[in-house]
C-alpha positions as CSV (number, residue, x, y, z in Angstrom):
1,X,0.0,0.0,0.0
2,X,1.2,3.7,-1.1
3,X,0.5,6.1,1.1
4,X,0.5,9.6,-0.2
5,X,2.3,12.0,2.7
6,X,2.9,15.4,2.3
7,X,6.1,16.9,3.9
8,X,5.4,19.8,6.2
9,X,7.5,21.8,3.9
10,X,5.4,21.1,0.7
11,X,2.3,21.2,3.0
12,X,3.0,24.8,4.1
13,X,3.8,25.4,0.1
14,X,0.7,23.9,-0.6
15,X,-0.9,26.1,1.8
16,X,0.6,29.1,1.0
17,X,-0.4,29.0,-3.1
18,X,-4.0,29.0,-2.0
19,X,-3.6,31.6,0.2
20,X,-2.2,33.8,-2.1
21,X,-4.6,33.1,-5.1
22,X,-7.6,33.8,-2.5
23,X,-6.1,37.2,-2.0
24,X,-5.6,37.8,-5.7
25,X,-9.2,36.4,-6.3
26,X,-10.6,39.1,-4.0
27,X,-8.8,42.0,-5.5
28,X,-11.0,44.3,-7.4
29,X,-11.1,47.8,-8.3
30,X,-14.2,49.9,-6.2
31,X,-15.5,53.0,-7.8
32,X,-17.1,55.8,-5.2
33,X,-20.9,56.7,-6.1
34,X,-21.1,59.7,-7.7
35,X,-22.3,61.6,-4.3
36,X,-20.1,59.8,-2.1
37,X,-20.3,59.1,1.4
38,X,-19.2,57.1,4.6
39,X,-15.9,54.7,3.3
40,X,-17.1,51.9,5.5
41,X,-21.0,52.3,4.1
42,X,-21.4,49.8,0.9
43,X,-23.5,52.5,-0.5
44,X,-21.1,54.8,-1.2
45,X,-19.6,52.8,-3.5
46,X,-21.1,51.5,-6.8
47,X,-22.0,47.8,-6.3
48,X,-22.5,48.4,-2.5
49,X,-18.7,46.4,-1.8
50,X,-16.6,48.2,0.9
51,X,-12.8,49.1,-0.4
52,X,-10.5,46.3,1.4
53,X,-7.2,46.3,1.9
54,X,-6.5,44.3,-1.5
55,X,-8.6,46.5,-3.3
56,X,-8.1,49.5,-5.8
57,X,-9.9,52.7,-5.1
58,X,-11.0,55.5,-7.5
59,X,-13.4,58.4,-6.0
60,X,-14.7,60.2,-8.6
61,X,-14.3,63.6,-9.2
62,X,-18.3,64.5,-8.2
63,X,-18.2,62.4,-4.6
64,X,-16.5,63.9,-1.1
65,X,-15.4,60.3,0.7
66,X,-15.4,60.9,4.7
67,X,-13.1,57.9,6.6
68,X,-14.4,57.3,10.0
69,X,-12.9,54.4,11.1
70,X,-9.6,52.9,10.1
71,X,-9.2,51.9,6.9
72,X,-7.1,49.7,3.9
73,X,-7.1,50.1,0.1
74,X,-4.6,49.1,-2.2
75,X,-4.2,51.6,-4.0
76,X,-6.5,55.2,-4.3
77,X,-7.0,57.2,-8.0
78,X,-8.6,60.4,-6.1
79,X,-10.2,62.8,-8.4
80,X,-13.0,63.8,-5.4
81,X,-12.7,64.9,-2.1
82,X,-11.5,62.4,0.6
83,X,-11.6,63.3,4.3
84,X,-10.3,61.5,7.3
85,X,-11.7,62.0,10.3
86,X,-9.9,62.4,13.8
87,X,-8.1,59.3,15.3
88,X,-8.4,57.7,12.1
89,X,-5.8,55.8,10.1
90,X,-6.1,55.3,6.3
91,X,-3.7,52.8,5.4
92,X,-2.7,52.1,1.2
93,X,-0.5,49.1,0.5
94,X,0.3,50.8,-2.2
95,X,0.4,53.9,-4.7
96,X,-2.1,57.2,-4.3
97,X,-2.5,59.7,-6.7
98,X,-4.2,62.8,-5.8
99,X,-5.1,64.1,-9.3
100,X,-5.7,67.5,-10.6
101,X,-9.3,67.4,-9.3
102,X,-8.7,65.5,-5.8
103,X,-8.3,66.9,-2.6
104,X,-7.2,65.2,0.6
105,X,-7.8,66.0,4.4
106,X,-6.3,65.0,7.2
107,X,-8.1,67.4,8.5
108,X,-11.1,66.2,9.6
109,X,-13.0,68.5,7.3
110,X,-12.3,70.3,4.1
111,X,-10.9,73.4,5.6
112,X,-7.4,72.5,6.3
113,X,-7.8,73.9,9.7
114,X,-9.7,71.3,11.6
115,X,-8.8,69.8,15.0
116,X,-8.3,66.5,13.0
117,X,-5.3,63.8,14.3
118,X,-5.2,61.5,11.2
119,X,-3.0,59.2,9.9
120,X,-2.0,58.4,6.4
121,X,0.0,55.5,5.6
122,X,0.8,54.9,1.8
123,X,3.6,52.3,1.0
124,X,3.9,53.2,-2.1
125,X,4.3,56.3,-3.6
126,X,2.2,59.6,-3.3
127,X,1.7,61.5,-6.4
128,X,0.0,64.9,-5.7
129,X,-1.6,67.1,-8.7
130,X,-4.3,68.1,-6.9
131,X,-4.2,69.5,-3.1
132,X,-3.2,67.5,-0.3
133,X,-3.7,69.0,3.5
134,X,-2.0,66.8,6.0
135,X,-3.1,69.6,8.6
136,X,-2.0,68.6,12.3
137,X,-1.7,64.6,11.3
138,X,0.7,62.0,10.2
139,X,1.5,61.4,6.9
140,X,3.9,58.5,6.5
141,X,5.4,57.8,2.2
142,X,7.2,55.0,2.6
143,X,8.6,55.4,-1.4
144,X,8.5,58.7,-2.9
145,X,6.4,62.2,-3.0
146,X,5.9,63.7,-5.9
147,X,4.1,67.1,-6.1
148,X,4.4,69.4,-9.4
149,X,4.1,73.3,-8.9
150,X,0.5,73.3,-9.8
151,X,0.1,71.5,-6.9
152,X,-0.5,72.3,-3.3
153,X,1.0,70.5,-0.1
154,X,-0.2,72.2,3.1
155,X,1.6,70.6,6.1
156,X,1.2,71.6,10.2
157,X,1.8,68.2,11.4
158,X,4.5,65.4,10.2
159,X,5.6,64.1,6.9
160,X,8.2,61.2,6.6
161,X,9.4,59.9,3.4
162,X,10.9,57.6,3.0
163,X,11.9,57.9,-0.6
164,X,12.6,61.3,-2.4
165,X,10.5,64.5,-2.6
166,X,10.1,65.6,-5.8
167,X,8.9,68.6,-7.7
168,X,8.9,72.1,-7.6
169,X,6.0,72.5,-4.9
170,X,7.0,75.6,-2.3
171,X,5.9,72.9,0.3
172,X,3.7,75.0,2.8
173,X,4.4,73.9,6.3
174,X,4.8,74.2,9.8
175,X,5.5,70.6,11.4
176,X,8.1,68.7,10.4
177,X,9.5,66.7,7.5
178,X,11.3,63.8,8.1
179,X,13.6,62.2,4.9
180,X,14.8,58.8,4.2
181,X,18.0,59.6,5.8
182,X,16.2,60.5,9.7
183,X,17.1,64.5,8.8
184,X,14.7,66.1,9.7
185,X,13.7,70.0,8.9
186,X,11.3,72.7,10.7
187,X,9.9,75.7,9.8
């Protein structure tokens, strides 16, 4: 009699393949309803599906997105408005571009002078065209920030990247900016 034994190594490679093709299967690109709303409210998005954290985002240029609890995406194409709200942490595993239309707060609200404590995580890279307000938050860029001069930056809390800054944005701050190298520079 043959008995057919998997090692524990080829089990856990095994294992491991389906794993990784379940994630893949679930991956799927979420488009924000034209008006918008809560993140974590399926009818905000078109299909009712909630963004997760394997998922690409794209809020269209009409809706204002409001995060009010923490949050994943893969990636976000923002051509609306998304706000996150205090004590919240949005967290991209991977690119966001802010584009000409987009605007994102940290803020709290779309003033850029809220009371808001955010966080932004992106592990990727952050490409701004459009206006970005990290107002009193975090804002952690693992790769690289990119920001044009018809773009807009305003920063009074902390930005660390940890790739390279580029563009020819007059970066309008007050917190601190902390580079890839752990320099850090105050205004």
């Amino acid at each position: 009699m043959i008995r057919n034994k998997l090692l524990p190594r080829q089990f856990l490679t095994y294992i491991s393949i389906l794993f990784l093709c379940t994630i893949t299967a679930q991956a799927a690109t979420i488009t924000s309803t034209v008006t918008g709303g809560n993140w974590n409210t399926g009818s905000s998005w078109v299909g009712g599906v909630i963004p997760g954290s394997g998922d690409d985002v794209i809020i269209v240029s009409t809706a204002t997105i409001t995060v009010t609890a923490d949050a994943n995406a893969r990636t976000i194409d923002l051509y609306g408005i998304l706000v996150v709200n205090d004590q919240v942490t949005l967290t991209i595993q991977g690119n966001v571009t802010v584009e000409s239309s987009g605007r994102l707060y940290l803020s709290g609200d779309t003033s850029c002078s809220g009371s808001a404590q955010s966080t932004l995580i992106v592990y990727g890279n952050y490409s701004n065209y459009g206006i970005s307000c990290f107002w009193k938050s975090w804002a952690i860029i693992a790769g690289d920030l990119y920001s044009p001069s018809a773009s807009g930056i305003q920063n009074n809390g902390f930005l660390v990247i940890g790739g390279n800054a580029i563009g020819e944005n007059e970066l309008a701050r007050r917190g601190r900016i902390i580079a890839d190298e752990g320099s850090e520079a105050q205004a």
